[in-house]
C-alpha positions in Angstrom: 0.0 0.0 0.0 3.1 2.2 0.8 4.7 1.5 -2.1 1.2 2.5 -4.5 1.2 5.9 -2.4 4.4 6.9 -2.8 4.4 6.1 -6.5 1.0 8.3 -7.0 3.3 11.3 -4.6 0.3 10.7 -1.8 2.0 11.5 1.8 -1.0 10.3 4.2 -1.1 12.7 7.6 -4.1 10.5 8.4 -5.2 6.7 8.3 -8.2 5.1 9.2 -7.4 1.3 9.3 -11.4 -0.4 10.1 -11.2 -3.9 11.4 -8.2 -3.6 12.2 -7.4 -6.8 14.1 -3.6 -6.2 15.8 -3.1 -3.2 14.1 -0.4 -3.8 11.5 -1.6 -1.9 8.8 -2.3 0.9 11.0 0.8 0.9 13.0 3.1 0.5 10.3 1.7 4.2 8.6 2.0 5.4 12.4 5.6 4.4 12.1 5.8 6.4 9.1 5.0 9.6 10.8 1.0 9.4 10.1 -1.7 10.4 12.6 -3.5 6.5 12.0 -7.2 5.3 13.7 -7.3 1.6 14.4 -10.7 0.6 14.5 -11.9 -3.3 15.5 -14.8 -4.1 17.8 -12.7 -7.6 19.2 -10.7 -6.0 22.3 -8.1 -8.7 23.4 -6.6 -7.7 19.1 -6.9 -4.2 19.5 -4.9 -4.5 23.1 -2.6 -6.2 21.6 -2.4 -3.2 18.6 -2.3 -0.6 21.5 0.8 -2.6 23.1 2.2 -2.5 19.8 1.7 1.3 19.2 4.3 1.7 22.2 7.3 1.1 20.0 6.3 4.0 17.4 5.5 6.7 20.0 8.1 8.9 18.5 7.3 9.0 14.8 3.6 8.7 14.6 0.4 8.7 16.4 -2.0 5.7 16.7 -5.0 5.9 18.1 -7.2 2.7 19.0 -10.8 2.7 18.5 -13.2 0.0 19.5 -16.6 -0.1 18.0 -18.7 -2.4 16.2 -19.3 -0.4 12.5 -22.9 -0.3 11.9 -24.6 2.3 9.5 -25.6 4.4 12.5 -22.3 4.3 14.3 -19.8 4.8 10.6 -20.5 8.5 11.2 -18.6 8.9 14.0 -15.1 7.9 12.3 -12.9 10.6 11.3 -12.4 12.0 7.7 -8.9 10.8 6.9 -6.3 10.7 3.9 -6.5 7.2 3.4 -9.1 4.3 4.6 -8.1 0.8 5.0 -11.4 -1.6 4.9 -9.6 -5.6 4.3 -11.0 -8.5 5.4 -14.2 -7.2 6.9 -16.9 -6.2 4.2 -17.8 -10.0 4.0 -18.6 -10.0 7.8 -21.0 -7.3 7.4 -22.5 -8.8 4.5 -23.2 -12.1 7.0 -24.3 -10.1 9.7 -25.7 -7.4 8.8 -26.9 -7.7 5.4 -25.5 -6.3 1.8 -27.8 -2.9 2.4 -26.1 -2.1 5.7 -22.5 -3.0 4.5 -23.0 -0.6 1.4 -24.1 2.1 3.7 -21.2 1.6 5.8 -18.4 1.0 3.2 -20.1 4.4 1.0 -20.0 6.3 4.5 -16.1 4.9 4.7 -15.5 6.6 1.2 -17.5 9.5 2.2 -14.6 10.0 4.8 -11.6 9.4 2.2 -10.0 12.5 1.3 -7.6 10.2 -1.0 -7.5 6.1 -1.3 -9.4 3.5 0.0 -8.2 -0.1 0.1 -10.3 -2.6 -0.2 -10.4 -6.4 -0.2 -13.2 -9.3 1.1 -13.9 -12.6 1.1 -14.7 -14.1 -2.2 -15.9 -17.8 -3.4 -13.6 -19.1 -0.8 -16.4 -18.1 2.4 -19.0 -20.8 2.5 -22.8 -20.2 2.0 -23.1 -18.9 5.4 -21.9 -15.2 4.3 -24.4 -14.4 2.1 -22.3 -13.2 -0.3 -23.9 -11.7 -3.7 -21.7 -13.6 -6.1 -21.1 -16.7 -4.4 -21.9 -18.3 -8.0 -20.5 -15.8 -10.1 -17.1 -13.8 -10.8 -16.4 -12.2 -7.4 -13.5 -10.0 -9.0 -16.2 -9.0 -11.9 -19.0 -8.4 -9.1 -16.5 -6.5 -6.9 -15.3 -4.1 -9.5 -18.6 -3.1 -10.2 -20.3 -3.2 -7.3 -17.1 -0.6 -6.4 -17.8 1.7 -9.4 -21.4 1.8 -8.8 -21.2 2.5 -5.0 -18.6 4.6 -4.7 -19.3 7.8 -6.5 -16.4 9.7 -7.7 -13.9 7.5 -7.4 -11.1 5.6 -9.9 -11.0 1.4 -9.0 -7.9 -0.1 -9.5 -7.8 -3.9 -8.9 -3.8 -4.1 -7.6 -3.1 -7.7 -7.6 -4.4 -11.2 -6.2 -3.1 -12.3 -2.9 -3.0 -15.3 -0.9 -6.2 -15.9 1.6 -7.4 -18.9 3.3 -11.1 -19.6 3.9 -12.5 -19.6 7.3 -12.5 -23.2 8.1 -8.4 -22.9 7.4 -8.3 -26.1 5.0 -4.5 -25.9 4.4 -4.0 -28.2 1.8 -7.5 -26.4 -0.3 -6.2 -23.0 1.2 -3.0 -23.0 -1.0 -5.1 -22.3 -3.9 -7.4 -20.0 -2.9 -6.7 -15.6 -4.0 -8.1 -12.4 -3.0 -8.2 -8.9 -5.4 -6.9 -6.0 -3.7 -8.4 -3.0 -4.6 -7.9 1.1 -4.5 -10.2 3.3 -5.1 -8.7 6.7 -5.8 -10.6 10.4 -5.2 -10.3 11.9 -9.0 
């Protein structure tokens, strides 16, 4: 992600990292000098992140943030340069519903000044999630689905990258790929 933002001459003063988990993503802009937001709603990984945040004290600022994203509670997250949302847009798909995890992921853009990251779960999650093109071309679904959504905005699939499904079949998981994506402010 770095590496993208540096080659586009982006500098991010602020990051908001949502489901964060431990905080890697989050911490590691902190270390570069950013003002970073580390939200996850599971506190025993986001004490470990705030731990963690002890060793960059004196290059950047991380501030840990636990709430469960909802539409209703999106709002209160902070406008930022860049917004990191891996991992979790599935989740709210299975809980929630595809309606509230649009509202939330178009409020998430609404508070990108610059790039959003995105990745999810694709035919790897089972049934279970809900998940609108469990029978289709996920990469296909996603890259419209991300045009459509998230007005004014430039999608840019980055890559495929190792993930495992949730069941962690090892020998299956070896296989399985996720799309990265960045959605850039025009």
């Amino acid at each position: 992600m770095q590496g993208l933002l540096r080659a586009k001459n982006l500098e991010p003063r602020t990051v908001l990292d949502v489901g964060c988990n431990v905080g890697y993503f989050a911490l590691s802009f902190a270390g570069q000098g950013s003002f970073s937001y580390g939200v996850e709603m599971d506190p025993l990984p986001l004490r470990t992140a705030v731990l963690s945040s002890k060793h960059i004290a004196d290059r950047g600022t991380f501030i840990p943030v636990a709430l469960e994203c909802t539409p209703q509670s999106v709002v209160l997250l902070p406008q930022c340069d860049v917004s990191i949302c891996l991992s979790i847009w599935h989740h709210w798909v299975r809980h929630q519903g595809l309606s509230a995890a649009t509202q939330i992921l178009r409020e998430l853009w609404a508070k990108t000044d610059g790039v959003l990251f995105f990745d999810t779960g694709e035919n790897e999650m089972p049934p279970e999630y809900n998940l609108p093109f469990r029978d289709g071309d996920a990469v296909q679904w996603l890259s419209d689905y991300l045009r459509t959504e998230l007005k004014g905005g430039s999608v840019s699939e980055i890559g495929r990258f190792a993930a495992f499904a949730p069941n962690h079949r090892n020998e299956e998981d070896a296989q399985l790929t996720r799309s990265l994506f960045a959605i850039s402010r025009s």
